[in-house]
C-alpha positions in Angstrom: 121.5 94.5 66.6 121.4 90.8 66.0 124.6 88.6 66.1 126.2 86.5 63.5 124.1 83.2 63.2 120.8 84.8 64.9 117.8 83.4 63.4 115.2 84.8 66.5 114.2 88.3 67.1 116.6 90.9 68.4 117.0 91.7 71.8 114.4 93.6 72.9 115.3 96.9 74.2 112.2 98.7 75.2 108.8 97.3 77.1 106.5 96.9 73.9 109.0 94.6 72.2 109.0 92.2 75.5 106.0 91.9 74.9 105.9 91.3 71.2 108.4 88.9 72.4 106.3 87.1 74.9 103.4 86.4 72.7 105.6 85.3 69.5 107.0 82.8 72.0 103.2 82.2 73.7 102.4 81.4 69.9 105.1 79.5 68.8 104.4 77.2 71.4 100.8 76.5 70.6 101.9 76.0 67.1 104.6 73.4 68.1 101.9 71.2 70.0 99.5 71.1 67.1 102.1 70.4 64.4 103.7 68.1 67.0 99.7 66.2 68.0 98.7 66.0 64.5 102.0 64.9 62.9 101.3 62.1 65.2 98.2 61.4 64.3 98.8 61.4 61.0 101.5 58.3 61.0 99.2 56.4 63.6 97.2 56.5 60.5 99.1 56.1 57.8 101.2 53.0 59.3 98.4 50.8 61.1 95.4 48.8 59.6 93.1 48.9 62.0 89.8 50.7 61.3 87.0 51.6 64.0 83.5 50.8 62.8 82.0 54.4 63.9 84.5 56.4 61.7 82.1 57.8 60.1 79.9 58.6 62.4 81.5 59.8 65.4 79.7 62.8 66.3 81.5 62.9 70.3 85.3 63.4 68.4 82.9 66.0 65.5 82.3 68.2 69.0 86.0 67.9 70.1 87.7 69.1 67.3 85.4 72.3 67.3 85.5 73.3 70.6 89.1 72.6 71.0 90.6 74.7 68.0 88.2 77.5 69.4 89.6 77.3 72.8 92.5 77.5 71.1 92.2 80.5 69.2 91.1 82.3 72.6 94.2 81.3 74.1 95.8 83.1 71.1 93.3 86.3 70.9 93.4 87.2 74.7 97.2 88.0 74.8 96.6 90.0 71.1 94.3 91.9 72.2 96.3 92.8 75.1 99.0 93.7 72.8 96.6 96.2 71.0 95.9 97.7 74.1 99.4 98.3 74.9 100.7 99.8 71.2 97.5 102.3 71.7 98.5 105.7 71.6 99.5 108.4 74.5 98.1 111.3 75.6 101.4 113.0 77.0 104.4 112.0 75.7 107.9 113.8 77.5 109.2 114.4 73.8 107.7 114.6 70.4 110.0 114.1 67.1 108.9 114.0 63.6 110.7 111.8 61.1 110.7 112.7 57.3 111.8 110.2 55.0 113.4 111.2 51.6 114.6 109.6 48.9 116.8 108.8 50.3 117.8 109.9 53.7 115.8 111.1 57.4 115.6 113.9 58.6 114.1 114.8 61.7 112.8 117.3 63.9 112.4 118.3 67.6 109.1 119.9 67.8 109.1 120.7 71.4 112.6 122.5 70.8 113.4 125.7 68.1 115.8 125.3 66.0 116.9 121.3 66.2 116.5 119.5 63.0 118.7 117.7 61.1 119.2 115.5 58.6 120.4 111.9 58.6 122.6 110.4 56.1 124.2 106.9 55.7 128.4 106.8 56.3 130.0 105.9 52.8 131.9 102.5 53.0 135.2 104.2 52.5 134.3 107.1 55.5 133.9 104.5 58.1 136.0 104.4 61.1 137.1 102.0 63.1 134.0 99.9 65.5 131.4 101.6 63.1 128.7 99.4 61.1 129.0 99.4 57.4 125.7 100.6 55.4 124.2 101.0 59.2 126.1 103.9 60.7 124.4 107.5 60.0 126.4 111.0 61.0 123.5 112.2 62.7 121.9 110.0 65.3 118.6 110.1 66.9 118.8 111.0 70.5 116.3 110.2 73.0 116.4 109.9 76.9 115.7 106.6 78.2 113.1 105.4 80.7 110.8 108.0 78.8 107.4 108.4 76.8 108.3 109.3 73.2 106.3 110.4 70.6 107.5 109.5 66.8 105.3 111.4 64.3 106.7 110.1 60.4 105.7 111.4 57.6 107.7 111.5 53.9 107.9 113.9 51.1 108.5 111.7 48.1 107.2 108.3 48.2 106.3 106.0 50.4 108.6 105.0 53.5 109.1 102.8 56.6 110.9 103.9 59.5 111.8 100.8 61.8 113.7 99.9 64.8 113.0 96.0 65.1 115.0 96.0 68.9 111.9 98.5 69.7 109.0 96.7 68.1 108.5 100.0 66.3 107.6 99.5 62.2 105.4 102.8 60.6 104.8 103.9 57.2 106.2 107.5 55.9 103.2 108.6 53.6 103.3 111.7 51.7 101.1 114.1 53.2 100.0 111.9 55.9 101.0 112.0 59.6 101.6 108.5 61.4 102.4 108.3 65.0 103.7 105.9 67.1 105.4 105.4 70.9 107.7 104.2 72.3 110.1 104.1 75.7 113.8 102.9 75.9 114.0 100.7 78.8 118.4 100.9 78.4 121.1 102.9 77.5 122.6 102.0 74.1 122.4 102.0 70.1 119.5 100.3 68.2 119.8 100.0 64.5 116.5 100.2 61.8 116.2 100.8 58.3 113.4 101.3 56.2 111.5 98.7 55.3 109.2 99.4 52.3 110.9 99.5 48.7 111.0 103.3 47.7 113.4 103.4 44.9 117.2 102.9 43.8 118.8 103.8 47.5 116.0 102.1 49.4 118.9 99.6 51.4 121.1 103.0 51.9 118.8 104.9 54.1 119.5 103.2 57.8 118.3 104.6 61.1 120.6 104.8 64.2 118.6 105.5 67.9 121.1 106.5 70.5 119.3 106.3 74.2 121.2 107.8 76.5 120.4 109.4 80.4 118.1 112.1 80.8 120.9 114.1 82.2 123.3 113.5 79.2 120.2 114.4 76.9 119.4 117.7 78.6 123.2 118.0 77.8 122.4 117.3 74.2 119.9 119.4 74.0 121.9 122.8 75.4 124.5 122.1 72.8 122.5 121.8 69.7 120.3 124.9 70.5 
């Protein structure tokens, strides 16, 4: 999760949010020239009197400033499209888990296990313990081995929901009667913090999502115990 005074993205924590990072940055950068270039522009004109008698006719800088904004805006699409590429979906995920959002809690399930679902409920301010995150911490985490394809299929049973993890560039809509999917691989070991992120009533900023990655080892561990 993001520190105190953080005003960038999170830390990215798996290989599709790298790359979300790289091209917000790739972006950015363009942006910074052009503000930067025409800023510049602007006060050479603004704060001089000189004035060129083919103003008005200047059909060489007419050409320049359209083929330059639309070398521009290839610069920008080649690296988007890559990204589209990349968030396409998989064929064989290692896991599959389906996320139901309710109003106004998760629940999920293991589909490629019997008998592991759960739901996930916020920890009330006055149940925290020490170290834990207040309105963030859930009593039932999400556990998924990292290093690993992962298949996310959300759904909802109420109204509409969002189940994200911004430190895994993953953002989907819960639908009623409609089956999203997404992917997504954990590059590290640790806790990454979401919550949904489309209004869906009273409790909407009480319905957090905690994603615990852990080894492959200590998830086949996981798994034995919750059977």
């Amino acid at each position: 999760m993001p520190s105190w005074k953080n005003i960038a993205l999170q830390d990215s924590a798996s290989p599709l949010m790298e790359q979300l990072s790289f091209f917000h940055d790739h972006t950015l950068m363009i942006l910074v020239i052009i503000t930067t270039l025409v800023g510049q522009i602007m006060i050479n004109v603004l704060f001089n009197k000189f004035t060129h008698r083919l103003l008005l006719e200047g059909q060489i800088i007419e050409v320049i400033w359209t083929i330059l904004p639309a070398l521009i805006l290839v610069f920008i699409a080649i690296p988007s499209l890559r990204l589209v590429y990349i968030l396409d979906e998989i064929n064989n995920p290692l896991i599959s888990i389906k996320t139901i959002g309710h109003q106004w809690y998760w629940s999920y399930e293991y589909s490629d296990f019997n008998n592991i679902e759960f739901d996930s409920y916020m920890i009330p301010t006055n149940s925290l313990e020490t170290q834990m995150f207040r309105l963030l911490d859930v009593d039932n985490r999400v556990v998924i081995p990292y290093n690993s394809q992962i298949r996310i299929l959300v759904t909802a049973t109420d109204v509409i929901h969002s189940w994200t993890i911004p430190s895994m560039g993953v953002k989907i809509d819960a639908t009623p009667g409609r089956l999203n999917q997404v992917n997504l691989i954990s590059n590290r070991p640790g806790l990454f913090f979401g919550q949904c992120s489309e209004i869906c009533g009273a409790n909407h900023s009480f319905m957090p999502i905690v994603l615990e990655s852990i080894s492959p080892q200590h998830f086949i561990s996981w798994i034995s115990k919750s059977l």
